[in-house]
Each structure stands twice: as C-alpha cells, then as structure tokens.
Backbone and ligand atoms as CSV (ligand in chain L), in Angstrom:
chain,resi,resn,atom,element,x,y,z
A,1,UNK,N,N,44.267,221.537,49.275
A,1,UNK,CA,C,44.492,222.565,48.265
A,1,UNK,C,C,43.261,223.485,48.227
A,2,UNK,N,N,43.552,224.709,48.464
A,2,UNK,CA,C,42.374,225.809,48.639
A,2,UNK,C,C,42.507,226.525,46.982
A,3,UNK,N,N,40.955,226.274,46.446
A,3,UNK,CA,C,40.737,227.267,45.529
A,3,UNK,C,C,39.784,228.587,45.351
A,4,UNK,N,N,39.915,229.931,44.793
A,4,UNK,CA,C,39.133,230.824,45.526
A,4,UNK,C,C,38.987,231.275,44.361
A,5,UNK,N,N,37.977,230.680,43.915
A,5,UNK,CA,C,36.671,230.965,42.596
A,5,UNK,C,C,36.387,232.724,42.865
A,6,UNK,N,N,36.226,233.471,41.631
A,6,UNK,CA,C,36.083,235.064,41.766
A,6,UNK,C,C,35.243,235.055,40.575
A,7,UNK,N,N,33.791,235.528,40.904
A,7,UNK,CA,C,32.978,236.184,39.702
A,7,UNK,C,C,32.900,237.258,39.842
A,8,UNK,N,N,32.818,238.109,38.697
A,8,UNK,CA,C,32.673,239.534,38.384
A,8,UNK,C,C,30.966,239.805,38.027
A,9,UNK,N,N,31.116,241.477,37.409
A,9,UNK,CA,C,29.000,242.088,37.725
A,9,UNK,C,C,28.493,240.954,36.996
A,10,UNK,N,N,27.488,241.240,37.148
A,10,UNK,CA,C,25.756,240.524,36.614
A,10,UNK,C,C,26.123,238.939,36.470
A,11,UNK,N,N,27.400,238.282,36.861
A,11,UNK,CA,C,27.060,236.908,36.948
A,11,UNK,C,C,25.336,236.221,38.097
A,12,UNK,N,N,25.844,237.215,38.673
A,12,UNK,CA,C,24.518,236.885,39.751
A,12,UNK,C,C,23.363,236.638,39.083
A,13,UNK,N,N,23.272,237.404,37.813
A,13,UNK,CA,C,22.179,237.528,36.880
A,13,UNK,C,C,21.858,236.178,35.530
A,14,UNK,N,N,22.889,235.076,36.384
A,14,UNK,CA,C,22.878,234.162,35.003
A,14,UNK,C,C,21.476,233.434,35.124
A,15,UNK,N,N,21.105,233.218,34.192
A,15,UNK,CA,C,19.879,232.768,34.179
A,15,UNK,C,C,18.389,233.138,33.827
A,16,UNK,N,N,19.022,234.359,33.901
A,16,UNK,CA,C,17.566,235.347,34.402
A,16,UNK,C,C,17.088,236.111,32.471
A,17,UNK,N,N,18.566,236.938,32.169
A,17,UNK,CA,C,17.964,237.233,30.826
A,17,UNK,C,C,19.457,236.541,30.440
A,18,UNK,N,N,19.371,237.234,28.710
A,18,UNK,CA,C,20.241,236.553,27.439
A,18,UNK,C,C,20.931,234.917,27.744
A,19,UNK,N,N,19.537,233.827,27.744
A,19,UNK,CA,C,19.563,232.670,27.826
A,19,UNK,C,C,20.543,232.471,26.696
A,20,UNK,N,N,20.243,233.370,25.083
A,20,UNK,CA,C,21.297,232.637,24.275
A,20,UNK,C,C,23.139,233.002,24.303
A,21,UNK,N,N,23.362,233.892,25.240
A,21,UNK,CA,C,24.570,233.903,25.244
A,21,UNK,C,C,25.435,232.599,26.368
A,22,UNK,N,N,24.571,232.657,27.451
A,22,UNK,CA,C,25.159,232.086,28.673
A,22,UNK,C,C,24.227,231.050,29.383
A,23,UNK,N,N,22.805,231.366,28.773
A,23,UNK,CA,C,21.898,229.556,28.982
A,23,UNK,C,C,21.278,229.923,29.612
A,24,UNK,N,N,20.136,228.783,30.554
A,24,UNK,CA,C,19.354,228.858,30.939
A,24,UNK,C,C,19.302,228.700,32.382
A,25,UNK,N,N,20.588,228.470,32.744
A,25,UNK,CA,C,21.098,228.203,34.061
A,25,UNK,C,C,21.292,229.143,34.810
A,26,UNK,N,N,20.789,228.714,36.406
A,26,UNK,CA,C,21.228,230.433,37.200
A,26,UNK,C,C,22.463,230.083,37.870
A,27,UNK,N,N,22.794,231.071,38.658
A,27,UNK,CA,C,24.199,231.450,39.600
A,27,UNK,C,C,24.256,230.256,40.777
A,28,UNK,N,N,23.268,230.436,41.396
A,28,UNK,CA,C,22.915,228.906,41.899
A,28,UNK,C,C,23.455,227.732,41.541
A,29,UNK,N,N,23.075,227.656,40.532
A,29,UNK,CA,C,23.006,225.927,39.634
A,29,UNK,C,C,24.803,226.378,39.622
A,30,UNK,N,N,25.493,227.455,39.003
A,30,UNK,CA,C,26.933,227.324,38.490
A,30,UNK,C,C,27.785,227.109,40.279
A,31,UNK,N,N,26.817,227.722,41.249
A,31,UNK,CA,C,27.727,227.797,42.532
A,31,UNK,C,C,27.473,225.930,42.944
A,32,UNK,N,N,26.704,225.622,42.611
A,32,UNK,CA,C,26.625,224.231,42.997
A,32,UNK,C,C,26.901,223.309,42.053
A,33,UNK,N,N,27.667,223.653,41.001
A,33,UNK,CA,C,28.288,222.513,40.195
A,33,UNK,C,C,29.821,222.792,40.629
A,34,UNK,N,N,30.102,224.119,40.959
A,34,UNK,CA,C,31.550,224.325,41.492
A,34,UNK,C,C,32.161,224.111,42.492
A,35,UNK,N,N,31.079,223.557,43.456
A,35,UNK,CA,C,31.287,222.992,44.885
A,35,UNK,C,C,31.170,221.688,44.642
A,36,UNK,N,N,30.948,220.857,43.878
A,36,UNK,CA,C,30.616,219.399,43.192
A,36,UNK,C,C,31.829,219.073,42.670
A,37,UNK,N,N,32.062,219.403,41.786
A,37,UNK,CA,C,33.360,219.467,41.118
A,37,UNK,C,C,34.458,219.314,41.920
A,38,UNK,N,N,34.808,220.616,42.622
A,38,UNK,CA,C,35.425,220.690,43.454
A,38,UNK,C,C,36.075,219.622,44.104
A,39,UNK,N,N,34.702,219.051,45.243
A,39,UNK,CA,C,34.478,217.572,46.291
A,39,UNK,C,C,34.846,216.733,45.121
A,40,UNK,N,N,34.557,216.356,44.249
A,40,UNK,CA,C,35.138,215.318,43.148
A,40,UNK,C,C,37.189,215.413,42.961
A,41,UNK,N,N,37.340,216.807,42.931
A,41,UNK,CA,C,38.583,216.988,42.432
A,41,UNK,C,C,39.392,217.203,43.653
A,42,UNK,N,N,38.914,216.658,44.830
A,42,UNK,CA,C,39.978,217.133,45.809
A,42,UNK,C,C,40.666,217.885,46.457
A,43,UNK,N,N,39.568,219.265,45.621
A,43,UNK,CA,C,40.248,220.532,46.375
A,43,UNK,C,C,38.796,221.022,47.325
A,44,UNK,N,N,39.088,222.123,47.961
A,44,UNK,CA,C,38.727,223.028,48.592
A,44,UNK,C,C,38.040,224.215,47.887
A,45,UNK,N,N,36.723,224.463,47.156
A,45,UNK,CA,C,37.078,225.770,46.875
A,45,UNK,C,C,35.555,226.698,47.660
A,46,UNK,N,N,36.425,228.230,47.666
A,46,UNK,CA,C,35.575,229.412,48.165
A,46,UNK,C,C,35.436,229.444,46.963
A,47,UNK,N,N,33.428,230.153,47.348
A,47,UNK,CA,C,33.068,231.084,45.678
A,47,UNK,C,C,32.710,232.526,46.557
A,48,UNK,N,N,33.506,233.153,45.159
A,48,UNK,CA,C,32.997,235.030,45.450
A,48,UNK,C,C,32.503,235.427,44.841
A,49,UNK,N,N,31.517,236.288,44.585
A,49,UNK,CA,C,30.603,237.001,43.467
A,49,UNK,C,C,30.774,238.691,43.898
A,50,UNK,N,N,31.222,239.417,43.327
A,50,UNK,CA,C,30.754,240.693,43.764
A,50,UNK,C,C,30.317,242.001,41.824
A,51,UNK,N,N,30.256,242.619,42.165
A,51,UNK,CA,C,29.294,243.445,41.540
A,51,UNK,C,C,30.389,244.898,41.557
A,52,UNK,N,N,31.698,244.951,42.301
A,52,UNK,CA,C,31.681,246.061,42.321
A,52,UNK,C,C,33.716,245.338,42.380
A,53,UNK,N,N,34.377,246.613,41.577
A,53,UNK,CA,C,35.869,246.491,41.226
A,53,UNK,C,C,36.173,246.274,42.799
A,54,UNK,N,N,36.284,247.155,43.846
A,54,UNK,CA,C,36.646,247.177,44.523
A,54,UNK,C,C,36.745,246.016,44.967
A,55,UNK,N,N,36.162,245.855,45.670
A,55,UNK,CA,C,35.507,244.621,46.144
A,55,UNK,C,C,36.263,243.247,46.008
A,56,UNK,N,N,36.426,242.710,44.361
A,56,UNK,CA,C,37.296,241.901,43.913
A,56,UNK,C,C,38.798,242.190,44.425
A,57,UNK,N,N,39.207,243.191,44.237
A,57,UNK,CA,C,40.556,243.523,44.334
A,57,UNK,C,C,40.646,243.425,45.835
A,58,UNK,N,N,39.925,243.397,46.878
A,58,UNK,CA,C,39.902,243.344,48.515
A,58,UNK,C,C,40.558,241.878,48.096
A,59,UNK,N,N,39.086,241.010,47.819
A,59,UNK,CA,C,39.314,239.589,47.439
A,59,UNK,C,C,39.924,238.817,47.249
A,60,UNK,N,N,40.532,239.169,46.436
A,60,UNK,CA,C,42.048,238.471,45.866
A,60,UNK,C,C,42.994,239.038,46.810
A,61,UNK,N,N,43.138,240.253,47.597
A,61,UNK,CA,C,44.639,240.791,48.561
A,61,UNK,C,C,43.956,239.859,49.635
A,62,UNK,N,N,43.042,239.524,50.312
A,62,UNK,CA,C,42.976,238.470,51.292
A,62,UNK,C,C,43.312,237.670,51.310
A,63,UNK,N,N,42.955,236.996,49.707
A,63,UNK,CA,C,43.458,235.459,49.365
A,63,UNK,C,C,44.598,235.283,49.771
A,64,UNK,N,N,45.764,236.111,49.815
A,64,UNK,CA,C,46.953,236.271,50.146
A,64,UNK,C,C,47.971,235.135,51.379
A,65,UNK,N,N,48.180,234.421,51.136
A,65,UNK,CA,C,48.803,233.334,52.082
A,65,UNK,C,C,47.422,232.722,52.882
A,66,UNK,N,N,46.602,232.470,52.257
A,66,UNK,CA,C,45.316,231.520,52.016
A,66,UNK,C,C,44.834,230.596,51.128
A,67,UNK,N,N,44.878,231.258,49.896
A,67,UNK,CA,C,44.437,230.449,48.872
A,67,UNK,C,C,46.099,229.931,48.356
A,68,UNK,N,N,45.736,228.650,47.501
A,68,UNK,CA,C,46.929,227.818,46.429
A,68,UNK,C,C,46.452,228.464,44.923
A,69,UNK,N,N,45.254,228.526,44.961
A,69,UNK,CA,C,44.616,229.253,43.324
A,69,UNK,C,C,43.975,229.822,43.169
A,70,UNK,N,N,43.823,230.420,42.138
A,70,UNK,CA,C,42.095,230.997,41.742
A,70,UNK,C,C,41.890,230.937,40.214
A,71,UNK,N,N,40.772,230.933,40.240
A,71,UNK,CA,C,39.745,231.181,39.055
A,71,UNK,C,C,39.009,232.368,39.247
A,72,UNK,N,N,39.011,232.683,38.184
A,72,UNK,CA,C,38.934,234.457,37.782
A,72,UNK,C,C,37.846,234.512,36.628
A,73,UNK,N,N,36.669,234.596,36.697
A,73,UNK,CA,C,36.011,235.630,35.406
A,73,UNK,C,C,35.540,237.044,36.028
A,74,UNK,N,N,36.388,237.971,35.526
A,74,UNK,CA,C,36.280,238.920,36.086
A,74,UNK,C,C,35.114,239.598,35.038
A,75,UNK,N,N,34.024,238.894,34.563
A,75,UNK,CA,C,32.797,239.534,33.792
A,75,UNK,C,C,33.330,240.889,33.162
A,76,UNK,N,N,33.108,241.495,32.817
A,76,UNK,CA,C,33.045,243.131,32.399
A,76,UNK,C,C,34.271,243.831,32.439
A,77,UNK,N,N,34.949,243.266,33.393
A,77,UNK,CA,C,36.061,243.833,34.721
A,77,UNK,C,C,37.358,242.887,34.009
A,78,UNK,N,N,37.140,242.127,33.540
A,78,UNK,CA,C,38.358,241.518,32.478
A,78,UNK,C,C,38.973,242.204,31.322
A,79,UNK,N,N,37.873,243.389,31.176
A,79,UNK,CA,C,38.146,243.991,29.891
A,79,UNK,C,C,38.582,245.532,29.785
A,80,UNK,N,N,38.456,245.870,31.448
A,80,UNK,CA,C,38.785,246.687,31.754
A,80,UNK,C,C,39.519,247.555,33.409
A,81,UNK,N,N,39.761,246.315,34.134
A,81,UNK,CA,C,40.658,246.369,34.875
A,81,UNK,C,C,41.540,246.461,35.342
A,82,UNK,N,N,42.496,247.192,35.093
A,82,UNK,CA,C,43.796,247.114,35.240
A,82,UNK,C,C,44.133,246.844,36.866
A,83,UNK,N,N,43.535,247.391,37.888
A,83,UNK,CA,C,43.334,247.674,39.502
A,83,UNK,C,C,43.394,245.686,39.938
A,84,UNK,N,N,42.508,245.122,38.591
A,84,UNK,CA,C,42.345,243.427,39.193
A,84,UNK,C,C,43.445,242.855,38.811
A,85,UNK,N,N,44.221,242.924,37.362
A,85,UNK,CA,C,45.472,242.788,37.134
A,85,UNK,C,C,46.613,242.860,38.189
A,86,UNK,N,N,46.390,243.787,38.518
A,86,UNK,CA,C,47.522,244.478,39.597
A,86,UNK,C,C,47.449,243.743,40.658
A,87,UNK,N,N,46.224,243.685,41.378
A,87,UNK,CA,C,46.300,242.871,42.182
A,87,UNK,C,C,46.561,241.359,42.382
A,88,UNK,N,N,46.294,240.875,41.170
A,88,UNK,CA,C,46.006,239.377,40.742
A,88,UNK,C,C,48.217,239.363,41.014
A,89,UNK,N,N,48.750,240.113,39.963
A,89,UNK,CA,C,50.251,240.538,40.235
A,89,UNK,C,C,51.015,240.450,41.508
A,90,UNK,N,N,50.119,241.481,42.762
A,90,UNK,CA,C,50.817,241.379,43.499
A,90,UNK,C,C,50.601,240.450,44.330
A,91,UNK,N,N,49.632,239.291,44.724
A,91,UNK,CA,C,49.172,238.280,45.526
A,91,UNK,C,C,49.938,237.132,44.744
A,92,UNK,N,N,50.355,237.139,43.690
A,92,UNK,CA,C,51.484,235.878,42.461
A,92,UNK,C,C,50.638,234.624,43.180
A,93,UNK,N,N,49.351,234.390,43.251
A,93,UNK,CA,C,49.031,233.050,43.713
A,93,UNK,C,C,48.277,232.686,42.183
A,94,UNK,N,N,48.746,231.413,41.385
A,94,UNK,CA,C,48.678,230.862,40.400
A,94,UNK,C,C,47.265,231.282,39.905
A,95,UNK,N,N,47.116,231.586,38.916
A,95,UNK,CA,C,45.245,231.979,38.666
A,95,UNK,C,C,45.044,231.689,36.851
A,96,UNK,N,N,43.765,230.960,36.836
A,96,UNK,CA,C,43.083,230.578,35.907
A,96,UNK,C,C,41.463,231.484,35.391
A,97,UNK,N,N,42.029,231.625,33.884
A,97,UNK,CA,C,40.954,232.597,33.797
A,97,UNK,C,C,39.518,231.787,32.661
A,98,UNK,N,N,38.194,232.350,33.050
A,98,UNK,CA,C,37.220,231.527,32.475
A,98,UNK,C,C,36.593,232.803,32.208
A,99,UNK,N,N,35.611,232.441,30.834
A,99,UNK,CA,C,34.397,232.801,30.511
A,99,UNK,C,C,33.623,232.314,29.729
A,100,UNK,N,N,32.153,231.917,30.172
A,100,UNK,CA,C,31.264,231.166,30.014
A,100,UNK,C,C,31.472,230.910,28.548
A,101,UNK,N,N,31.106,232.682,27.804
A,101,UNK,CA,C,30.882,232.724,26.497
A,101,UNK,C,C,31.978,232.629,25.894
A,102,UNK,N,N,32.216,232.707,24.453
A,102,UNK,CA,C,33.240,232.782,23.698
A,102,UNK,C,C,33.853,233.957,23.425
A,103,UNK,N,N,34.700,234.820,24.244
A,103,UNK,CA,C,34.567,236.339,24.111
A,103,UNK,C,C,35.584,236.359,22.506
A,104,UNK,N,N,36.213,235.338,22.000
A,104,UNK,CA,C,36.444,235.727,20.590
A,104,UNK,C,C,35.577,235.638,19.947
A,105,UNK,N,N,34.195,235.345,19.799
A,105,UNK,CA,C,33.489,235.338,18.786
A,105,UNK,C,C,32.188,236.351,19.194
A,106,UNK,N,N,32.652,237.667,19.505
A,106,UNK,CA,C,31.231,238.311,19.894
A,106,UNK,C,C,32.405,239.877,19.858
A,107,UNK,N,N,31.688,240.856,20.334
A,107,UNK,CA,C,32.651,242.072,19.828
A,107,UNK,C,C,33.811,242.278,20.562
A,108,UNK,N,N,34.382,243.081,19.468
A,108,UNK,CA,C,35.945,243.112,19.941
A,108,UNK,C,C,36.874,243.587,21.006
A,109,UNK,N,N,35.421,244.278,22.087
A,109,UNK,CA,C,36.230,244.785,22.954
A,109,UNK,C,C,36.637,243.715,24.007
A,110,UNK,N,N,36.049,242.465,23.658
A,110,UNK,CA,C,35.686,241.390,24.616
A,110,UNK,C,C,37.252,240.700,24.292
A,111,UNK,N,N,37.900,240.781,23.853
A,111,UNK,CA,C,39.177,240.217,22.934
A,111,UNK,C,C,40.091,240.664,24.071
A,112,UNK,N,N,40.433,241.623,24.024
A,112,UNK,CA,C,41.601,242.360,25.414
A,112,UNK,C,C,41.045,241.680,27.117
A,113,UNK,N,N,42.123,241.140,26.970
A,113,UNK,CA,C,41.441,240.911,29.400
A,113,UNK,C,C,42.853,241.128,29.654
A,114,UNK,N,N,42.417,241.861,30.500
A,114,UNK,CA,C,43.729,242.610,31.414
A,114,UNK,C,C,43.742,241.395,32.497
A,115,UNK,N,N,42.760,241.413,33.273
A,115,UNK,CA,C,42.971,239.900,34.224
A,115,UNK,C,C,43.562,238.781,33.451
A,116,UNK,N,N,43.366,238.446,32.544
A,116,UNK,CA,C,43.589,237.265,31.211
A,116,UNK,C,C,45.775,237.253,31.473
A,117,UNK,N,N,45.885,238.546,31.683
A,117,UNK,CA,C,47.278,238.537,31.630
A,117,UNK,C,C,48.374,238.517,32.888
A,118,UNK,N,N,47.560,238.008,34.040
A,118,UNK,CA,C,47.941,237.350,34.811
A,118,UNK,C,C,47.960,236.263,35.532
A,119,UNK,N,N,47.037,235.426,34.131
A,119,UNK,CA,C,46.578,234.126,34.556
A,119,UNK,C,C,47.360,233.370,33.819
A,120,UNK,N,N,47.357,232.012,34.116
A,120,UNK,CA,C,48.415,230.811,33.284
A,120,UNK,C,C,47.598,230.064,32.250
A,121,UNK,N,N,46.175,230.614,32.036
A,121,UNK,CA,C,45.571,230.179,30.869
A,121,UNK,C,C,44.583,230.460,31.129
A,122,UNK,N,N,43.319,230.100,29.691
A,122,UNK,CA,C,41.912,230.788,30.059
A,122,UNK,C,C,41.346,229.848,29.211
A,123,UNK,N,N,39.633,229.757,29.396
A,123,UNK,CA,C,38.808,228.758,29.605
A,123,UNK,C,C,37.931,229.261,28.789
A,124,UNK,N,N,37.102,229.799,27.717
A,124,UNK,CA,C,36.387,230.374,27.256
A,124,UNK,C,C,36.085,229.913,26.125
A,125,UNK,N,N,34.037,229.766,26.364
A,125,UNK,CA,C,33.419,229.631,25.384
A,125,UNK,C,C,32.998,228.010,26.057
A,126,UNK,N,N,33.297,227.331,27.157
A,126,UNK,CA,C,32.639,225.719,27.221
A,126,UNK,C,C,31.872,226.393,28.551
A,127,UNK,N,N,30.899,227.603,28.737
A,127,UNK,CA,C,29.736,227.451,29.902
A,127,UNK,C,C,30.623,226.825,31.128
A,128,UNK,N,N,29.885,226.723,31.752
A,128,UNK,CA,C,30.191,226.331,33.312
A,128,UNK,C,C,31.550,225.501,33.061
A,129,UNK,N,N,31.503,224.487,32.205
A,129,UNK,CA,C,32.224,223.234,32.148
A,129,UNK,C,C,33.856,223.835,32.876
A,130,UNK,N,N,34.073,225.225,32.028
A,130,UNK,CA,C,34.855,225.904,32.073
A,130,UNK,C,C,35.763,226.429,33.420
A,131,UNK,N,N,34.634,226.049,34.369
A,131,UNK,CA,C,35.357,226.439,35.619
A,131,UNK,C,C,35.698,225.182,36.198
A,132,UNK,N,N,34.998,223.338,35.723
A,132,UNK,CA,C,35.785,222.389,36.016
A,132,UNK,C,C,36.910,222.503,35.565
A,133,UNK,N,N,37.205,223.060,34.347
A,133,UNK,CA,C,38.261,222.553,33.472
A,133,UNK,C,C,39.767,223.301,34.477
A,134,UNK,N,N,38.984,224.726,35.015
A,134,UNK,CA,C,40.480,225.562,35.541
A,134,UNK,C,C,40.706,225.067,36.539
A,135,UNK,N,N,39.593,224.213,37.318
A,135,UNK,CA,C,40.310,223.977,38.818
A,135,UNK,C,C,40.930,222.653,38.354
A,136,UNK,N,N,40.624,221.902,37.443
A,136,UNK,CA,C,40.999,220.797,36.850
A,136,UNK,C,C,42.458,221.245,36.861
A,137,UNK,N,N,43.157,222.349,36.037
A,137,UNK,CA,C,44.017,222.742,35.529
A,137,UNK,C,C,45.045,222.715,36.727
A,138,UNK,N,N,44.613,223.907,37.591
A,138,UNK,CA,C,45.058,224.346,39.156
A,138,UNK,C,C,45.582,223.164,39.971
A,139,UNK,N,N,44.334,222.164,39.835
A,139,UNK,CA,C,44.993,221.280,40.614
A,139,UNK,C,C,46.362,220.474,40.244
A,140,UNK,N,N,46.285,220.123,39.249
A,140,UNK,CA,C,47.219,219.408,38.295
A,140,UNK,C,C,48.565,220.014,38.578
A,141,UNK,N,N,48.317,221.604,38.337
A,141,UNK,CA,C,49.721,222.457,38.215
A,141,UNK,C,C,49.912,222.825,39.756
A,142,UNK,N,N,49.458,222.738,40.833
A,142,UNK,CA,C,49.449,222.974,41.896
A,142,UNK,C,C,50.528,221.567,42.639
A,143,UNK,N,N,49.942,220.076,41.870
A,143,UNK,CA,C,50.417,219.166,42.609
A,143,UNK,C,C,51.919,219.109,41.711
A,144,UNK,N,N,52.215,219.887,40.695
A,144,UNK,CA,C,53.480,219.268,39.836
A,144,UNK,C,C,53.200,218.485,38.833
A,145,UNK,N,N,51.560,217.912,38.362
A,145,UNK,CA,C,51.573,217.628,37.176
A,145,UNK,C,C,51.355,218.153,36.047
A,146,UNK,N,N,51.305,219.809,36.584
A,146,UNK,CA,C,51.281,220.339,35.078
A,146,UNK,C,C,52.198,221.247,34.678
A,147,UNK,N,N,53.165,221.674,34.040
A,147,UNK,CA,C,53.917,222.775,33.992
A,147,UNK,C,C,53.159,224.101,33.017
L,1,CA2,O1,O,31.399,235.008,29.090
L,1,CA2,C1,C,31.669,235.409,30.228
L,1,CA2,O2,O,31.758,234.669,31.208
L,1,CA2,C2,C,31.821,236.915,30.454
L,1,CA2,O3,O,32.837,237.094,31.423
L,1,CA2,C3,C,30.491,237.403,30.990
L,1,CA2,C4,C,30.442,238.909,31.182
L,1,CA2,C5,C,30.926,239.646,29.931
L,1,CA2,O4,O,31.002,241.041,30.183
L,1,CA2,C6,C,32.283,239.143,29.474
L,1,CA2,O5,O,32.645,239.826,28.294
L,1,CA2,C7,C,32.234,237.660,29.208
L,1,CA2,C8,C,29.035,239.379,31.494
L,1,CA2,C9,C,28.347,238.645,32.593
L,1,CA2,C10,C,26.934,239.096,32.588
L,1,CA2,O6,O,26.104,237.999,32.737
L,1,CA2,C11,C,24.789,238.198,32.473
L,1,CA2,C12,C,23.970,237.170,32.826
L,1,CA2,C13,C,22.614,237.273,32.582
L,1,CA2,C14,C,22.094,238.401,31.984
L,1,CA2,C15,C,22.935,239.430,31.633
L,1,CA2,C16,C,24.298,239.323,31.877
C-alpha cells in the first residue's frame, strides 16, 4: 500500500520560529517519524514538501495510478486553493487531511480548507501525531476496515 504524504509553504520551516504554535520540532524530525510510522503500519509512504501551488498540484496528478492515498496539509494552500482541490478531485485517490495546529481555534480564515473538501477526514490540532493518525486511517480504509 503506497502512501504519498504532501506538505504545503514554510512546513520546511518547522522548528525554526513560532515554537508555540507548532513546537520545537523540525521538518526533519516530522519526515522521520513519518517514515517510522509508516514501516510500523505497513505501508509505503513518499514525503513531498514544496513551497509553491504549482508544484503540489504536479504532485498529486503524478500520484495518479501510483499512489492508494494521501495525506494532505496543504499549509496556507488549504485555505486557499481551489487549483489543489481540483486536483485532489480529479486523481479520486482516497486523501486524508492534517494540520499540526488547531486551525479552529486560531483565526477564522483558517476555518475554510478547500483541500479539507476532498478529503475523507481531517486530523487537526494533535502535532505530528496527526499524520500517524491519517495513514492510520488510510490504511484501515484502504484494506476494508474502515468505511
Ligand atoms: O497547522 C498546520 O499544520 C497548518 O497547515 C500550518 C500552516 C498554516 O498556514 C495552516 O493554517 C495550518 C503554516 C505552516 C507554516 O509553518 C511554519 C513553521 C515554522 C515557522 C513558521 C511557519
């Protein structure tokens, strides 16, 4: 089972400043608990990081009769993407959406994810844990144990 993990801008930047929103942990530490996890859970997964819309939206049209899932924090790009939506739409490969922070409890533009609405659920506000929990999810609903 192939999963194809997608971060959106300044994740690259975890670690570095606003320890109190998203911790003290860098991109590093989250790419190597997601490859851990992963080997624990039996799947396969690619990680992507990019910085730029485009880019993602390549990402996900590759995934295309490759990947079984994805996990999606499309950072910034959740809140205003429609281009990642679309694409997330036309590739229909099952997708789980995460974010570190709690985007209901911080301002309101963080409330709307356009990516959010092509995913089969979302993960937000448990930090990293959050991206065990979706491939957790993926896998489950991937093998038929989850509807
Ligand atoms: O909580 C999340 O995972 C977010 O997707 C993170 C995005 C934010 O725009 C979303 O509303 C919620 C921002 C990622 C930026 O990460 C930084 C890391 C270190 C320093 C500055 C930003």
């Amino acid at each position: 089972m192939r999963i194809l993990v997608i971060n959106g801008p300044n994740l690259n930047m975890l670690g570095v400043r606003e320890p109190d929103v998203y911790g003290r942990r860098t991109y590093a530490d989250l790419k190597s608990d997601i490859l851990c996890w992963a080997r624990e859970l039996g799947v396969t997964a690619d990680i992507f990081q990019s910085n730029h819309e485009g880019a993602i939206v390549d990402r996900i049209q590759e995934a295309y009769g490759v990947f079984d899932g994805i996990v999606i924090n499309a950072a910034a790009y959740s809140h205003t993407s429609v281009a990642i939506l679309d694409a997330l739409r036309a590739v229909r490969i099952p997708a789980v959406e995460v974010h570190i922070s709690d985007v209901t409890k911080r301002e309101p533009f963080r409330r709307l994810s356009y990516a959010g609405m092509a995913c089969l659920r979302a993960y937000s506000g448990l930090g990293f844990e959050g991206y065990r929990q979706a491939m957790l999810f993926l896998r489950d609903y991937l093998s038929g144990k989850e509807g």
